[in-house]
C-alpha positions as CSV (number, residue, x, y, z in Angstrom):
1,X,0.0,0.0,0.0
2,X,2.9,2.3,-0.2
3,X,2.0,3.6,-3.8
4,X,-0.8,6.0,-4.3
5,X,-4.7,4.5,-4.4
6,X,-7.4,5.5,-6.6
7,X,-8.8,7.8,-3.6
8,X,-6.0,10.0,-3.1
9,X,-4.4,8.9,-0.2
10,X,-0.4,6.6,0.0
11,X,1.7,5.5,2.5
12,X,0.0,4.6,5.8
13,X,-2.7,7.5,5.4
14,X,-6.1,6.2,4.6
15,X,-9.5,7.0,4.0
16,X,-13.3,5.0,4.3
17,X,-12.8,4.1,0.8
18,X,-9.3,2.6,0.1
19,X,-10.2,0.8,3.6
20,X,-13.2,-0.8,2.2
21,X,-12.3,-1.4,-1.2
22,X,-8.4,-1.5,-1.4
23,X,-7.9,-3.2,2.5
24,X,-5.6,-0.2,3.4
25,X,-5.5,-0.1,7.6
26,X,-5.3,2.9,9.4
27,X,-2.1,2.4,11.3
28,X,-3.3,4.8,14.4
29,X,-7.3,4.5,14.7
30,X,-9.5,6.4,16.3
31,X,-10.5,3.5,18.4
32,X,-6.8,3.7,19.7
33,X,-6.6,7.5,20.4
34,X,-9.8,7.9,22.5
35,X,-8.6,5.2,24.7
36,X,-5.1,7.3,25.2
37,X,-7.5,10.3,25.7
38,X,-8.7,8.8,28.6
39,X,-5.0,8.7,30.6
40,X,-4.7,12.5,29.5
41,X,-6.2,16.0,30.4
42,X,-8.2,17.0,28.1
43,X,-9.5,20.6,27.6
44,X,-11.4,22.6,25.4
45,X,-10.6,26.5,24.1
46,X,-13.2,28.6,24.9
47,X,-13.4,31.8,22.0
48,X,-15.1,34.0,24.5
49,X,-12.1,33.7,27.2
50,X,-9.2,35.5,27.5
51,X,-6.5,32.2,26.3
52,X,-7.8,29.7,28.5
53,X,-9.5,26.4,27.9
54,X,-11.6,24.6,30.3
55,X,-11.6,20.7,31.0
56,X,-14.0,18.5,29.0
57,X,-13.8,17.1,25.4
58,X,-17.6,18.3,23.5
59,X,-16.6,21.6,22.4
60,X,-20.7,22.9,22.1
61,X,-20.8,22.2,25.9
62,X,-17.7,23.8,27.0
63,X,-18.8,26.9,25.1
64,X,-22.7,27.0,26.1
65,X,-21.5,27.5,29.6
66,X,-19.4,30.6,29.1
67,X,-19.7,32.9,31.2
68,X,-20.4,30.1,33.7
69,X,-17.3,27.5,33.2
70,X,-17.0,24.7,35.7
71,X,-14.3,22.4,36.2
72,X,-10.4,23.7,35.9
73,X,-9.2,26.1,33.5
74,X,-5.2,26.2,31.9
75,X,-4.1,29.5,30.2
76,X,-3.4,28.1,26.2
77,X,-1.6,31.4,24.5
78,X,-1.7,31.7,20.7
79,X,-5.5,31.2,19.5
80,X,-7.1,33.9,18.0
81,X,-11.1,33.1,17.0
82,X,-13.5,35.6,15.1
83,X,-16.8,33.8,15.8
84,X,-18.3,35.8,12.7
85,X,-15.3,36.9,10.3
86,X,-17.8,35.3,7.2
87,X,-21.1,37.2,6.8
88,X,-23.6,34.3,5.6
89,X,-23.9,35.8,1.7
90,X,-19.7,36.1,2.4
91,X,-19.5,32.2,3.0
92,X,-22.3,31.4,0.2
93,X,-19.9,33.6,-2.2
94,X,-16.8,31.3,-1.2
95,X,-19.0,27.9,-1.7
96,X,-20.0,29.1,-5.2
97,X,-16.6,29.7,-6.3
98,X,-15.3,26.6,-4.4
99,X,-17.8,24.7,-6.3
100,X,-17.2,25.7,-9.6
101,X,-13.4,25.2,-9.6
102,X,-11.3,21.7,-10.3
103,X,-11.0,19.8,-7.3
104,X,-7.8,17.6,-6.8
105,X,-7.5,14.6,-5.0
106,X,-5.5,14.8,-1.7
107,X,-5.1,12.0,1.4
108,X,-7.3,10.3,4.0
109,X,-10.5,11.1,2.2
110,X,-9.6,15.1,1.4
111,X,-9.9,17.0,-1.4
112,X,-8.3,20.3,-2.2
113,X,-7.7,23.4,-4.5
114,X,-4.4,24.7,-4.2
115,X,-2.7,28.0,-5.0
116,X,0.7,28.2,-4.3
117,X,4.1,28.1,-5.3
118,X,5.6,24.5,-5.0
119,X,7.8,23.7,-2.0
120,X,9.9,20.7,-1.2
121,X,10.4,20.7,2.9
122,X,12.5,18.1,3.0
123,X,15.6,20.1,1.1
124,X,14.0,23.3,1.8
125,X,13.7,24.2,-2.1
126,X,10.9,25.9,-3.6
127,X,9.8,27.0,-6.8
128,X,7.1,28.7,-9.0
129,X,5.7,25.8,-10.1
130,X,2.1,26.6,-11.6
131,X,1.3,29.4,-9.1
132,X,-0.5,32.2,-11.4
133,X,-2.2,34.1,-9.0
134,X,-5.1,33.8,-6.3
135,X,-8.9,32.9,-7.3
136,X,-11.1,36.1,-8.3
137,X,-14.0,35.3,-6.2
138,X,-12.1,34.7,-2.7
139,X,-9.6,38.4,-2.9
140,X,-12.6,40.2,-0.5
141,X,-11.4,37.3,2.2
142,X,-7.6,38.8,2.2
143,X,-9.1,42.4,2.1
144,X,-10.8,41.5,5.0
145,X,-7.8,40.2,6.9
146,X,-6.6,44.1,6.7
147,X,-9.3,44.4,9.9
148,X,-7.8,42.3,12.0
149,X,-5.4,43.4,14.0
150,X,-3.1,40.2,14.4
151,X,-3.1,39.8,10.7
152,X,-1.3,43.3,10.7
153,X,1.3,42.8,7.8
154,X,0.3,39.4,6.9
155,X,0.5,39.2,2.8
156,X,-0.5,35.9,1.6
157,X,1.8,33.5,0.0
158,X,-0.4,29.9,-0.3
159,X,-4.1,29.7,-0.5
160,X,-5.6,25.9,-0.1
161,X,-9.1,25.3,0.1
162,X,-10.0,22.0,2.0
163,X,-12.9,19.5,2.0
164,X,-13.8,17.1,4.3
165,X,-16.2,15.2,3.6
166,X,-17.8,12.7,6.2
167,X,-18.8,9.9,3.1
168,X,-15.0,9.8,3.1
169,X,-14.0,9.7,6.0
170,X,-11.7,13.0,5.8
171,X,-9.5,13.7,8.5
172,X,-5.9,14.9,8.5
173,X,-3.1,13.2,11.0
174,X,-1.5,15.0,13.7
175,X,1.3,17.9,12.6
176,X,3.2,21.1,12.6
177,X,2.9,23.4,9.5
178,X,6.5,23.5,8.1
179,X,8.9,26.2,9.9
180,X,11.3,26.9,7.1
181,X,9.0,28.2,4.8
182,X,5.5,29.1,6.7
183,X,5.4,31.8,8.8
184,X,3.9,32.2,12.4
185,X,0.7,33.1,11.8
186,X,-1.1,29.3,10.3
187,X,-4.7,30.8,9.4
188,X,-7.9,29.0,8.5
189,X,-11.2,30.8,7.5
190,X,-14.2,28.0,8.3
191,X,-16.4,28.3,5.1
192,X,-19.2,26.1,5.6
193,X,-19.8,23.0,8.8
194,X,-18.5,23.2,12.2
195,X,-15.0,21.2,12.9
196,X,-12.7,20.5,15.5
197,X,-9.0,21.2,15.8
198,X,-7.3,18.9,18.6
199,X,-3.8,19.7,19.8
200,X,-1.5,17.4,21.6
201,X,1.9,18.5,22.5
202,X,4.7,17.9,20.8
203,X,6.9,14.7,21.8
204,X,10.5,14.7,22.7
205,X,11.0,12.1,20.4
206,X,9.3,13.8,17.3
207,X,11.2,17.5,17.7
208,X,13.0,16.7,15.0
209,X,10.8,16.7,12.5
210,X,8.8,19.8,10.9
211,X,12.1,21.9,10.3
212,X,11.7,22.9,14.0
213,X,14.9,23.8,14.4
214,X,14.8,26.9,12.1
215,X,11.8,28.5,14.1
216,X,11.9,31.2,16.6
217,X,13.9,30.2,19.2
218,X,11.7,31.8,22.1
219,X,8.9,29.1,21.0
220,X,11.2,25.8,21.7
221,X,11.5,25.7,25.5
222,X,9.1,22.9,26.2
223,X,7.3,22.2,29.4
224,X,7.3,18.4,29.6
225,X,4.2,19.1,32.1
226,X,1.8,19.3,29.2
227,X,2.6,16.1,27.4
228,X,-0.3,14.2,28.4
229,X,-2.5,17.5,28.0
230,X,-4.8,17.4,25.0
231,X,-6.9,21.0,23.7
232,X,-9.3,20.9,21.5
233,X,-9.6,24.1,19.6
234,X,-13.7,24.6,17.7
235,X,-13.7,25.6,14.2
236,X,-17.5,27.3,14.1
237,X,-18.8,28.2,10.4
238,X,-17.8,31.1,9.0
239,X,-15.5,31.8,11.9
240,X,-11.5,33.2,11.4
241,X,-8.3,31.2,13.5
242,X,-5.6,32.4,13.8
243,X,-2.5,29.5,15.6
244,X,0.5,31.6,16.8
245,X,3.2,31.1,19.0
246,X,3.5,28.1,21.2
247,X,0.1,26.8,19.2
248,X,2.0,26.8,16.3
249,X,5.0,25.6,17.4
250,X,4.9,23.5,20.5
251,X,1.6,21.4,19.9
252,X,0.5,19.1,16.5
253,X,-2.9,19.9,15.2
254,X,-5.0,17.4,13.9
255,X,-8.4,17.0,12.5
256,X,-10.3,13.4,14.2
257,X,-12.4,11.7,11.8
258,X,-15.2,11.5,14.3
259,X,-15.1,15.5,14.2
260,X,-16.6,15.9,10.5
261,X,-20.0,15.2,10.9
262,X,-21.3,17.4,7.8
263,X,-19.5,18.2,4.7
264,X,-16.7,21.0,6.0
265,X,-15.0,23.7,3.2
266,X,-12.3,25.7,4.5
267,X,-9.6,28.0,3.1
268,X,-6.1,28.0,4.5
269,X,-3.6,30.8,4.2
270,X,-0.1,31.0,4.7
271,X,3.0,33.5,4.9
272,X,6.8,33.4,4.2
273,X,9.2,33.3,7.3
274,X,11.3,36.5,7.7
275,X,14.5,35.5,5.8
276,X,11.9,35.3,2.6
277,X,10.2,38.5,2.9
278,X,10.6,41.4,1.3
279,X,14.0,42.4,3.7
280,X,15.1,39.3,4.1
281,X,17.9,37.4,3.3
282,X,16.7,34.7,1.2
283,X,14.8,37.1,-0.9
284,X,15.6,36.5,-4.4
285,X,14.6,36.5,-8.2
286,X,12.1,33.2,-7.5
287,X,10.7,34.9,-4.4
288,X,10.2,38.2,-6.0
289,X,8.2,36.2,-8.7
290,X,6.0,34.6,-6.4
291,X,5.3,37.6,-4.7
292,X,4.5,39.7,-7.6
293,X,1.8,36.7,-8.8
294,X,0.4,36.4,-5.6
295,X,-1.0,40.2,-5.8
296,X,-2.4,38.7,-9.1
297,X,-6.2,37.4,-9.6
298,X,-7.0,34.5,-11.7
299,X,-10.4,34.1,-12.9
300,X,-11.3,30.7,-13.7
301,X,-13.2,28.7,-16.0
C-alpha cells in the first residue's frame, strides 16, 4: 500500500474508501486514540475567554456555559477566533466559487484546490511551479484580513481550500505546519460546517521533525508538564483562527475523523518566514516572482 490508491491517499494515510475497497488499515485508529484520551487531560478552548481552555472534550458544551465554566481552567496562548469573520452571503460567495473550480484529490478522504508556489520541505527548495495568482472570487477574504489586528502585515503567499467530507471519511493526521517556509501566523477561515481542531503536544522524540529547528527560538523551550494535556480548539462556520506562537510551534494539530460530521470547506492561508520576505535574506529572483503573482487574480473557468 505504499503507492498511491485510486482515492488520493499513499503510504500509511487512509480513508473509508481505500479501507473498504483496497484493504488499506489505518495504522493509528481512532478507536486507539480515544482510549489514550482517557489517561490524559483534556481541555477545550473557549473563544469567549481571555486564552484559556476549560476541562472537558464536547466543544458545544464547554462553550454554552461561558460565562459560567466549571471544572479547571489552563491558560493556552496563541489562538485567536472571530466567531463571525464570514457574513452568511460572504461564506455562500466562497461555496460558489469553491464549487465551480477543479478539485484535486489529496489524502485520508480530502480534497483540495491549491494556489501556491511549490515547495519541497525536505531540502528546503521551492519553486514557482504553476502558481499564477489567487482565485477572483475569494480576494474580499484577504481584504478583509486588513481588519484584523493580528493579521497586521500578513501578505498571503499559499491559499488551499479543503474539503472534508464525512462519506469519506476526511481527517488529517497529527502535525506542525513547516517552519522553514511558513510563517507564524497558520490561518484557516471556516467556510461552511462546524470542525474541530485537537492539539496534543509535541513529543521529545518527534522534535526533530517539521524543520523545528529553524523556528523562533523563544517558542522551543518545552514544558514536559503538558505532554499528556490534550486542547481541542472549535472551528464554528464562517468563523476566522488564527494558531501563533507556542500553538503553532509547540503542539500538533489534527483534524479526528469522528469530528466531520457534515460536509466541512475551508480555506487556508499562509506567509513566508522573515529571511523570505521582502527584507530578508533569502529574498531573491524566485521569491520576487512569487510575490509579484500572488498580488495577481486569476479568474477561472
Amino acid at each position: 500500500m505504499a503507492k498511491p490508491r485510486p482515492c488520493g491517499c499513499k503510504g500509511i494515510r487512509t480513508c473509508l474508501i481505500c479501507e473498504s475497497e483496497y484493504g488499506a488499515t489505518k495504522l493509528q485508529n481512532e478507536d486507539d486514540f480515544a482510549t489514550a484520551v482517557q489517561e490524559n487531560s483534556t481541555f477545550v478552548y473557549c473563544p469567549k475567554c481571555s486564552g484559556k481552555a476549560w476541562s472537558g472534550w464536547d466543544e458545544k458544551l464547554v462553550m454554552d456555559e461561558h460565562p459560567n465554566h466549571s471544572g479547571i481552567s489552563i491558560n493556552y496562548p496563541g489562538i485567536y477566533i472571530d466567531m463571525d469573520f464570514l457574513s452568511s452571503s460572504e461564506a455562500e460567495i466562497l461555496s460558489k466559487g469553491i464549487d465551480e473550480t477543479h478539485w484535486d484529490l489529496s489524502q485520508s478522504g480530502r480534497r483540495k484546490q491549491n494556489f501556491g508556489p511549490k515547495c519541497n520541505f525536505k531540502k528546503q527548495k521551492i519553486a514557482v511551479g504553476s502558481f499564477n495568482g489567487f482565485p477572483e472570487f475569494s480576494l474580499f477574504v484577504q481584504e478583509k484580513f486588513k481588519l484584523v489586528p493580528i493579521m497586521e502585515g500578513f501578505q498571503t503567499i499559499e491559499q488551499c481550500t479543503l474539503e472534508y467530507n464525512p462519506d469519506r471519511g476526511a481527517s488529517i493526521d497529527p502535525h506542525i505546519d513547516d517552519c522553514w517556509i511558513w510563517g507564524e501566523r497558520i490561518v484557516t477561515v471556516n467556510v461552511k460546517g462546524d470542525s474541530v481542531l485537537t492539539m496534543t503536544y509535541l513529543q521529545e522524540k518527534d522534535r526533530d521533525r517539521y524543520n523545528l529547528s529553524l523556528a523562533p527560538a523563544s517558542y522551543l523551550q518545552f514544558d514536559e508538564s503538558l505532554s499528556n494535556v490534550i486542547v481541542r480548539i472549535p472551528m464554528p462556520e464562517r468563523s476566522l483562527l488564527v494558531m501563533t506562537k507556542e500553538a503553532r510551534y509547540q503542539w500538533e494539530h489534527r483534524i479526528l475523523r469522528d469530528d466531520v460530521k457534515e460536509l466541512r470547506l475551508c480555506l487556508a492561508y499562509r506567509e513566508f518566514t522573515p529571511p523570505y520576505l521582502q527584507e530578508g535574506e533569502k529574498f531573491g529572483p524566485c521569491i520576487h516572482e512569487i510575490y509579484d503573482l500572488a498580488s495577481k487574480k486569476v479568474t477561472l473557468l
